[in-house]
N, C-alpha and C positions, 0 to 999 in steps of 0.2 A: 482679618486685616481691616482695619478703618478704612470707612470709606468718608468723603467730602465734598457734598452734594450743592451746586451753587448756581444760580438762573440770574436774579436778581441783582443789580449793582449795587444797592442800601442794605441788603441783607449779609450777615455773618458769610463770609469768606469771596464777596461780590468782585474783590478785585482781582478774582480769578475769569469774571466777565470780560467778551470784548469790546462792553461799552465802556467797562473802567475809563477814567478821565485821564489814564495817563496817558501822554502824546510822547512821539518820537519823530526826530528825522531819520529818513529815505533816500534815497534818489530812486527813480522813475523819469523816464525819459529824457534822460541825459543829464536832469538837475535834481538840487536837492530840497524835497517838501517835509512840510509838517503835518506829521497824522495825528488829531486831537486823542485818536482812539483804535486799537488795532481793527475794530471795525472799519473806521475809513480804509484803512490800508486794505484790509483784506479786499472789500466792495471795488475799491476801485482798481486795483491789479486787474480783476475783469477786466476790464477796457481795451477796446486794441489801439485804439487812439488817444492823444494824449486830450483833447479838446473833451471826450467824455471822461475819461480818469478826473481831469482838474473839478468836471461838473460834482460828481459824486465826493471827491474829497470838500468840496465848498458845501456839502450837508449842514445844515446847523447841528445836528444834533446825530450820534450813530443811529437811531432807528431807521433816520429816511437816511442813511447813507447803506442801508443795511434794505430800505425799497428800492429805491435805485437801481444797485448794485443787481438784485435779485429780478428786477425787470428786464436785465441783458439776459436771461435767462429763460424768462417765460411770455415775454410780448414778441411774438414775430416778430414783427418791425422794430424792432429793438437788439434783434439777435445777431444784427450785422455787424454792432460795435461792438462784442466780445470774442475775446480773445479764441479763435476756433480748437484749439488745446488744452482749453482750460481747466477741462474736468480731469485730465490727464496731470496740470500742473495747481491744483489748489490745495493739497497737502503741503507742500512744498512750500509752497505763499501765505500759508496761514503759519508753520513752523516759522518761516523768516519772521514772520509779522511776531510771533509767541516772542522770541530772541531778543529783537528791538524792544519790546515791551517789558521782557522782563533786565533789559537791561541796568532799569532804573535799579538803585541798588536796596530802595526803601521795598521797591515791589519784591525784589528776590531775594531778601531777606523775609517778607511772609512768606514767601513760595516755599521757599526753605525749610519755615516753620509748618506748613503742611507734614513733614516728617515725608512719611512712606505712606503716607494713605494715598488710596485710590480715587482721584477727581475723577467727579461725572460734572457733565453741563446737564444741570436739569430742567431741562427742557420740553416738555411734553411733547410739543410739534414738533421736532430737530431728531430725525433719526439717526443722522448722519453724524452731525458734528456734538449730538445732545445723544439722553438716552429715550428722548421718547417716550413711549408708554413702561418702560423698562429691555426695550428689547434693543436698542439703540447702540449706535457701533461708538459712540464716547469718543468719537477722535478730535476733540479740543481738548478734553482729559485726557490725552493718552497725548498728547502732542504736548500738554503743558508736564507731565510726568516726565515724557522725555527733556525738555527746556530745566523742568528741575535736578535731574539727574546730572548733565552738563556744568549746571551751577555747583554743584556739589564736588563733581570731580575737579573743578579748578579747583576750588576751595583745599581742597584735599594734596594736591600738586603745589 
């Protein structure tokens, strides 16, 4: 089976990245925001307040939305503004967040065009949501696989 291996947002199949530039609205506490990148959204769902969400979505750019986000995580003193479930609900947030993104219809008509190949986020440091060294659990690929499959069975219906 093919597989389609993608890190990069400028390189061959990047807008399978969550720094892709396409944005989406949300709602998040209580209203409805603009995520320039499902990076924003992902990072800032961390948040257990809405005063850090809004910080992390005002990122210029996904990388520091993606430090940020990742300091609720790993700075003590920082660990108080995240969400205390979050490890338990960040599948979940990143699949909503895949949904909104690939709503656009230009995005999921590439998604599309992936056919059945197998995405990986190639990502060498990313075990989790990349493959890592190759040893890596793929669940952006496997999360965007599923988003595709979704798209296909409307299609189909």
């Amino acid at each position: 089976m093919k597989e389609i291996r993608f890190f990069i947002r400028e390189e061959p199949y990047g807008f399978l990245s969550n720094f892709e530039r396409t944005g989406f609205e949300a709602e998040s506490w209580g209203k409805k925001y603009w995520y320039p990148t499902n990076e924003h959204y992902y990072q800032s769902q961390k948040a257990n307040c809405q005063e850090v969400h809004d910080y992390i979505l005002s990122a210029p750019h996904a990388v520091i939305a993606m430090v940020l986000g990742r300091q609720l995580e790993h700075n003590k003193y920082l660990k108080k503004y995240m969400k205390p479930d979050w490890v338990e609900k960040k599948d979940q947030v990143m699949l909503t967040g895949i949904r909104y993104k690939f709503s656009d219809k230009i995005l999921a008509r590439e998604l599309l065009n992936t056919d059945n190949a197998i995405l990986h986020e190639n990502n060498p440091e990313d075990f989790y949501w990349g493959i890592g060294n190759g040893t890596g659990k793929s669940m952006l690929g496997k999360l965007e696989m599923r988003v595709r499959d979704e798209i296909q069975q409307c299609e189909v219906n």
